[in-house]
C-alpha positions in Angstrom: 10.6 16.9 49.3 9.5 20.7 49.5 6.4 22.2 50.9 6.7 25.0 49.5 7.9 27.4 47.1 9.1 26.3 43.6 9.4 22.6 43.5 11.4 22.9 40.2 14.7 21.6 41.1 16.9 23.9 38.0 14.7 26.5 39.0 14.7 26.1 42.9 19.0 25.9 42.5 19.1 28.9 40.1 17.2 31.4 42.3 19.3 30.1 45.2 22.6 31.1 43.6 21.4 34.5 42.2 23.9 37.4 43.0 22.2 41.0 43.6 22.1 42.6 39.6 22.4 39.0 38.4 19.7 38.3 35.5 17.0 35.6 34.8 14.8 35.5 32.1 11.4 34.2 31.3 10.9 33.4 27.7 7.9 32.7 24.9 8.4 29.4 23.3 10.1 31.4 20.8 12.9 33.5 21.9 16.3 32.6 20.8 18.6 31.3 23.9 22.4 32.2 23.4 24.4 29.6 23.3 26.3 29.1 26.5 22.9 30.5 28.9 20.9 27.6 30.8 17.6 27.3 29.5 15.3 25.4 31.6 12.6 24.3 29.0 8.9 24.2 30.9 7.2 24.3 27.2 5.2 21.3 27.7 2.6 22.4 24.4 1.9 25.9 22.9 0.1 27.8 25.2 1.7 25.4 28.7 2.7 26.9 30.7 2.0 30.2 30.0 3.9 33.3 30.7 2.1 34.8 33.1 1.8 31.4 35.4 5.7 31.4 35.2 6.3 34.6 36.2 3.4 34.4 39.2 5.3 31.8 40.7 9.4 32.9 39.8 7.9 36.3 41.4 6.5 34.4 44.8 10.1 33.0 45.6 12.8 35.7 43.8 14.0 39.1 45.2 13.1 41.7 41.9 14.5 44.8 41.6 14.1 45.9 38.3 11.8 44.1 35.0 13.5 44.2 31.9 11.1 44.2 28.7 10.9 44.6 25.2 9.1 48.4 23.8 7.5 46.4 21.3 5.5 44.4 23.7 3.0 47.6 23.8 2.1 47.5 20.8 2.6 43.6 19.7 1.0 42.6 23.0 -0.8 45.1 24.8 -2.6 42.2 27.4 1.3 41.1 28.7 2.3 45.1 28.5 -0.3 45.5 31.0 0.3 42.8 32.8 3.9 43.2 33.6 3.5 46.5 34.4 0.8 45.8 36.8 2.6 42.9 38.3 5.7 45.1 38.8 4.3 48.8 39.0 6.3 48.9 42.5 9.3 47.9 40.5 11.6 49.8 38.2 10.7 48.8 34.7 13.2 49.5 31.5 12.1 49.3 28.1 14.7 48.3 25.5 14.2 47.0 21.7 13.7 43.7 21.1 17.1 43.5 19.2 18.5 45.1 22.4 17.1 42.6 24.9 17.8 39.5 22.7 21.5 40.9 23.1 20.8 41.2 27.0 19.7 37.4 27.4 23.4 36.7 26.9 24.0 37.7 30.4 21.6 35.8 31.8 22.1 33.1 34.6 19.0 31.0 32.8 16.2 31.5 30.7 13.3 29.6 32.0 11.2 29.2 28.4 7.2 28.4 28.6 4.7 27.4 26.3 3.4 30.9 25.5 2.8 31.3 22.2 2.5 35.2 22.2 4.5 38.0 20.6 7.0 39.6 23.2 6.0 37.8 25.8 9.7 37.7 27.7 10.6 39.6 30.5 14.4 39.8 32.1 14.3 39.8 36.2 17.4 41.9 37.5 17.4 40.3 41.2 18.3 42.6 44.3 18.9 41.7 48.0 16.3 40.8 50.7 18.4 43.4 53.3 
């Protein structure tokens, strides 16, 4: 058993086989996930886990170098906004539309989905190299 780090196994094996530029996503309870993309479905209830827990921890254990989020998020969800670009102000940080970064989730390695149950609350993690 691990001591420490992400005890998620789909998770855990995910971040291990990231490639530098490869993509993850972390997903509200209600973004579309293209067909043929692993989603690894943490949405225990509405609200559980939440985005911001899931991200916290993805962060702890996963090289990031660039955050990936919807424009919209400003304005539809100003407390996330501020969060991510808090979390990641050492980070580059792209905004794209919504339409655009539904289209972008079909690249992804996984989409982790939570339980948040707030508008734009995704974010894609572009991963870059420890060296």
């Amino acid at each position: 058993m691990k001591r420490y780090g992400i005890l998620n196994s789909h998770i855990s094996k995910i971040l291990a086989d990231l490639g530098h530029t490869d993509y993850i996503v972390i997903a509200d309870a209600g973004l579309p996930i293209p067909e043929g993309v692993k989603k690894i479905d943490l949405a225990v209830k509405t609200g559980m886990p939440s985005f911001i827990d899931v991200v916290n921890v993805v962060e702890e254990d996963m090289v990031i170098e660039k955050v990936i989020i919807a424009s919209e998020i400003e304005e539809g969800n100003p407390e996330h906004a501020k969060y991510v670009m808090d979390k990641f102000a050492n980070k580059k940080i792209e905004h794209v539309s919504h339409e655009e970064f539904k289209q972008l989730t079909k690249q992804a390695k996984a989409v982790i989905r939570t339980g948040e149950s707030t508008p734009y609350a995704n974010c894609i993690l572009q991963s870059g190299v420890f060296f």
